[in-house]
C-alpha positions as CSV (number, residue, x, y, z in Angstrom):
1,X,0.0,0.0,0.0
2,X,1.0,3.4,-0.8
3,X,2.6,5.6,2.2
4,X,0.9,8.9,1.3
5,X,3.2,10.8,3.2
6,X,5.2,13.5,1.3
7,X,8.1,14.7,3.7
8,X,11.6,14.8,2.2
9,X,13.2,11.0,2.7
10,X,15.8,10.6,5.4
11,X,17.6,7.6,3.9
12,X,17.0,7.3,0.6
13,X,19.4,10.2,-0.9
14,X,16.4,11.9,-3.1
15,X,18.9,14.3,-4.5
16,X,21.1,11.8,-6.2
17,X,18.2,9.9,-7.7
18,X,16.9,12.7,-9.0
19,X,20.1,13.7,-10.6
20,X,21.3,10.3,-11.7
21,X,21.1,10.0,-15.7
22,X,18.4,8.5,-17.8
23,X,19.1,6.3,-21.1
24,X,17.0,5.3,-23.6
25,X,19.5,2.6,-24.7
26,X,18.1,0.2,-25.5
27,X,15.2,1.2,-23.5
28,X,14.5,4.3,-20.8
29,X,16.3,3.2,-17.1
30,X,18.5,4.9,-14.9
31,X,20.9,3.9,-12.6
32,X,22.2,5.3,-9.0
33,X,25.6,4.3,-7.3
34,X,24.4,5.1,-3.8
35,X,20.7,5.8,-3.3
36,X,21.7,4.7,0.5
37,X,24.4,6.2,1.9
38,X,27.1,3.5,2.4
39,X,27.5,4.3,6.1
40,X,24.1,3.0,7.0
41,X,24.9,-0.3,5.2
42,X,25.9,-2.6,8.4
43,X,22.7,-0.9,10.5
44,X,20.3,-1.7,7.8
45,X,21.2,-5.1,6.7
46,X,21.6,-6.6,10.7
47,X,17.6,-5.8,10.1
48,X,17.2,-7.3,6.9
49,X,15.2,-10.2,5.9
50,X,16.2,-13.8,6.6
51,X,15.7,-15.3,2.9
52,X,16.8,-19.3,3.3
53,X,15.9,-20.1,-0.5
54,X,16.6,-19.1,-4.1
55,X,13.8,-17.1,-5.6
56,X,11.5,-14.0,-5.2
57,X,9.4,-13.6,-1.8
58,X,6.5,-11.5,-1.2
59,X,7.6,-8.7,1.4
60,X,4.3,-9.8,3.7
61,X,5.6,-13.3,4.0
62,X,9.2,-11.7,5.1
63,X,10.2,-10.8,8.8
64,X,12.6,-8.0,9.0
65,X,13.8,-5.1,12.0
66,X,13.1,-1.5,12.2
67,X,15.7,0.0,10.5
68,X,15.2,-2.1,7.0
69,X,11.1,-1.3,7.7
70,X,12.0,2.3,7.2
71,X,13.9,1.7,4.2
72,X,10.6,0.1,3.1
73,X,8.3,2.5,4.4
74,X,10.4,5.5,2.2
75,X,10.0,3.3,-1.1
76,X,6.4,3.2,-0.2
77,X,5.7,7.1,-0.1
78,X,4.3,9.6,-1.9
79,X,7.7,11.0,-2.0
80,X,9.4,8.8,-3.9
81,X,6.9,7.9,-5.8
82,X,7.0,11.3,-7.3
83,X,10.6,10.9,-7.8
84,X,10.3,7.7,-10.1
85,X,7.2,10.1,-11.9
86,X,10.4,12.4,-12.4
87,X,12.5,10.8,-13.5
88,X,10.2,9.1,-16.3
89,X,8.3,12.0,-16.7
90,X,5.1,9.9,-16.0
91,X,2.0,9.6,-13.5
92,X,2.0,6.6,-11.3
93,X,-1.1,8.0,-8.6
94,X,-3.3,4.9,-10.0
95,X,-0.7,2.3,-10.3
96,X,-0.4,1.0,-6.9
97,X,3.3,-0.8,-5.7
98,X,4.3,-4.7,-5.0
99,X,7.6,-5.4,-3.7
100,X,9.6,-8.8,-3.7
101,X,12.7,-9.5,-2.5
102,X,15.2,-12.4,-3.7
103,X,18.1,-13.3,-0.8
104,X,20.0,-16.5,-2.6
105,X,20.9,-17.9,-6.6
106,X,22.1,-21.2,-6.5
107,X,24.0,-20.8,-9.4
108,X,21.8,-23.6,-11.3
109,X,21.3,-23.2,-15.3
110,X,17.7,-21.7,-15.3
111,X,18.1,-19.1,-13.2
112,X,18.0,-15.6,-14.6
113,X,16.5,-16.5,-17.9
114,X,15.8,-13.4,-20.2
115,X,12.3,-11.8,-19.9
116,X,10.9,-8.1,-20.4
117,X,8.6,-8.1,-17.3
118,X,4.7,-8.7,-17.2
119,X,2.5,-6.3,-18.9
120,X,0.9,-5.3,-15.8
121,X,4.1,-3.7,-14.7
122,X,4.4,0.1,-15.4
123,X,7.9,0.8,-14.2
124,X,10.2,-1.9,-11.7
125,X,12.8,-0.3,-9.2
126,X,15.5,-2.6,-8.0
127,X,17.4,-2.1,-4.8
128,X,20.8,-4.1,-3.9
129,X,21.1,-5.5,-0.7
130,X,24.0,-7.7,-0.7
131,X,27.0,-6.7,2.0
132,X,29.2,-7.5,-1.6
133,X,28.6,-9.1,-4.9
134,X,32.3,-9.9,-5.8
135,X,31.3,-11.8,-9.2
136,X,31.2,-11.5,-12.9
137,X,28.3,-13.1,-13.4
138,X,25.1,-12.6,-11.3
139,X,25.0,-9.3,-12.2
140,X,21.3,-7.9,-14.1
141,X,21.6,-6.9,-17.3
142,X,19.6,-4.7,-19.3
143,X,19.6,-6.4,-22.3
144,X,19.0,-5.1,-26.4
145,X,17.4,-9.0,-26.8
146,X,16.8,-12.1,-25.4
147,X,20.2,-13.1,-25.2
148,X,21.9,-12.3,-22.1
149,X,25.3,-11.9,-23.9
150,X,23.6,-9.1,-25.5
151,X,24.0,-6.0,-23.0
152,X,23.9,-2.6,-22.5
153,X,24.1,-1.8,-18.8
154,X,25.0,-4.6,-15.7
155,X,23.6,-3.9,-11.9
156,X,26.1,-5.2,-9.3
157,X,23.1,-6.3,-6.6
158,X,25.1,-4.5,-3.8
159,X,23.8,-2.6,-0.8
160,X,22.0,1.0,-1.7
161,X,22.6,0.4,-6.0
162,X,19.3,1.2,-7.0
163,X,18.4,1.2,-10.7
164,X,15.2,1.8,-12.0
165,X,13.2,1.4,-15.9
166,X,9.8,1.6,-17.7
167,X,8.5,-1.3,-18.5
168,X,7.9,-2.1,-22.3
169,X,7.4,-4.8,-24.7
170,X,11.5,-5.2,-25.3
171,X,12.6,-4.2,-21.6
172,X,14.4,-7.7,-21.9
173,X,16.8,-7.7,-18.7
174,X,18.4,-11.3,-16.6
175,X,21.5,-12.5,-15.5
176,X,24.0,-14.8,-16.0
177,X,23.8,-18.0,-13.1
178,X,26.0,-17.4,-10.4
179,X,25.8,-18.9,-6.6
180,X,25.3,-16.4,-4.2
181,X,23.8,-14.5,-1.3
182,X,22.3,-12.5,-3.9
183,X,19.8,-10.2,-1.9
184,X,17.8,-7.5,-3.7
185,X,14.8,-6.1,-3.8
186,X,12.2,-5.4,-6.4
187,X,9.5,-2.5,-5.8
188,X,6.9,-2.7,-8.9
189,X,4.2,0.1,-10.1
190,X,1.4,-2.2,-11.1
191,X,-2.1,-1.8,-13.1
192,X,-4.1,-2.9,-10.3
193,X,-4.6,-4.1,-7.1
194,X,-5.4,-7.1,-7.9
195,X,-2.9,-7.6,-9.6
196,X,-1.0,-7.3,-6.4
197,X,-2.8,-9.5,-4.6
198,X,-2.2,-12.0,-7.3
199,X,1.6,-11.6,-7.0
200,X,1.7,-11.7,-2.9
201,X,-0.1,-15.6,-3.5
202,X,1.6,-16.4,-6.0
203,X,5.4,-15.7,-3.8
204,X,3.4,-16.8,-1.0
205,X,2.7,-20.1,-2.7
206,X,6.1,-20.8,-4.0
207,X,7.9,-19.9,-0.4
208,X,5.3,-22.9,1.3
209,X,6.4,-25.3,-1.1
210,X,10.2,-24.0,-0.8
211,X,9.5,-24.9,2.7
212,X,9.3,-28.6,2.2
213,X,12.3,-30.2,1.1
214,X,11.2,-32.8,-1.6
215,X,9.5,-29.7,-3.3
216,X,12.4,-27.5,-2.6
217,X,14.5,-29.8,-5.0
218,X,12.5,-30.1,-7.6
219,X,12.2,-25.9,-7.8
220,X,15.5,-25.8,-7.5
221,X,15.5,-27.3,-11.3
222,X,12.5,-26.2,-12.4
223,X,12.3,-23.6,-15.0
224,X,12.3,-20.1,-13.2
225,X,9.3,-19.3,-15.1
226,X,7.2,-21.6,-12.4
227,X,8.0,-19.4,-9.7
């Protein structure tokens, strides 16, 4: 739910966001090396989420501390809502926001296949929350096609690296599979409630039967596209 609360943000730096380039190569997103500043890292992250499995989880299913709630609660404003409106020169007041967050990769062939988002997606915001992501691979790519060798821009998952794009019919983006405490987190603007609602069950769904080991396994090589 939106936080319709429009004082200035306190941790996310709005003025480097705001400042941070757009491209339109090889479609509009924009990157920001530290929308957290990095001295808040170790504070936030002793708060963080818990995430034991590979994949995408609902934030509602997800127990995390104060200090990583108010990093939520200031994606979740008015405030920076008008800040993505900014920056894609767009209105986002009827497109209400989901947010998942992925902790783990297991490094296993289907992961990070190449994919341009669901059509009920109006613009996706991405967050790194990994204390490092010393790898070559693992990191997103925004991509001209649906090959992932095929890139224009790579997003390092690590803490306060926020990067942000519209959502269009070639906004083709994935990564190549690399084991890891991968944990980042993905804030959508969506068509509809309902829509959200659909996405919370769905996680929901996949972190039960993530839960039981026999089921767990199979996931694990499972085409991504399942969950």
């Amino acid at each position: 739910m939106m936080r319709l609360n429009d004082s200035p943000l306190s941790i996310l730096d709005e003025r480097a966001i705001l400042a941070s380039e757009v491209y339109h190569d090889p479609y509009d997103f924009s990157f920001t090396e530290h929308a957290i500043a990095p001295n808040l890292k170790d504070d936030i992250l002793a708060d963080a989420p818990k995430i034991p499995d590979r994949g995408s989880y609902g934030l509602p299913s997800l127990r995390y501390g104060e200090k990583f709630g108010a990093v939520v609660q200031e994606l979740l404003s008015l405030r920076f809502r008008q800040l993505v409106e900014k920056k894609f020169d767009m209105d986002l007041s009827d497109k209400p926001p989901v947010i998942v967050m992925m902790g783990n990769t297991t490094g296993h062939y289907n992961e990070g296949y190449a994919h341009p988002d669901s059509k009920h997606k109006i613009v996706t915001v991405l967050l790194g929350f990994s204390r490092e992501w010393p790898y070559e691979r693992g990191r997103l790519r925004i991509l001209r096609s649906p090959d992932r060798e095929d890139y224009a821009f790579e997003f390092p998952p690590e803490f306060g690296r926020m990067m942000m794009f519209r959502v269009c019919d070639h906004s083709w983006h994935g990564f190549l599979p690399q084991k890891g405490q991968r944990m980042s987190l993905q804030l959508c603007y969506v068509d509809s409630e309902s829509y959200v609602r659909k996405e919370y069950w769905r996680h929901n769904i996949s972190a039960i039967a993530k839960s039981i080991p026999l089921l767990r396994r199979a996931l694990d090589w499972a085409p991504k596209r399942l969950h």
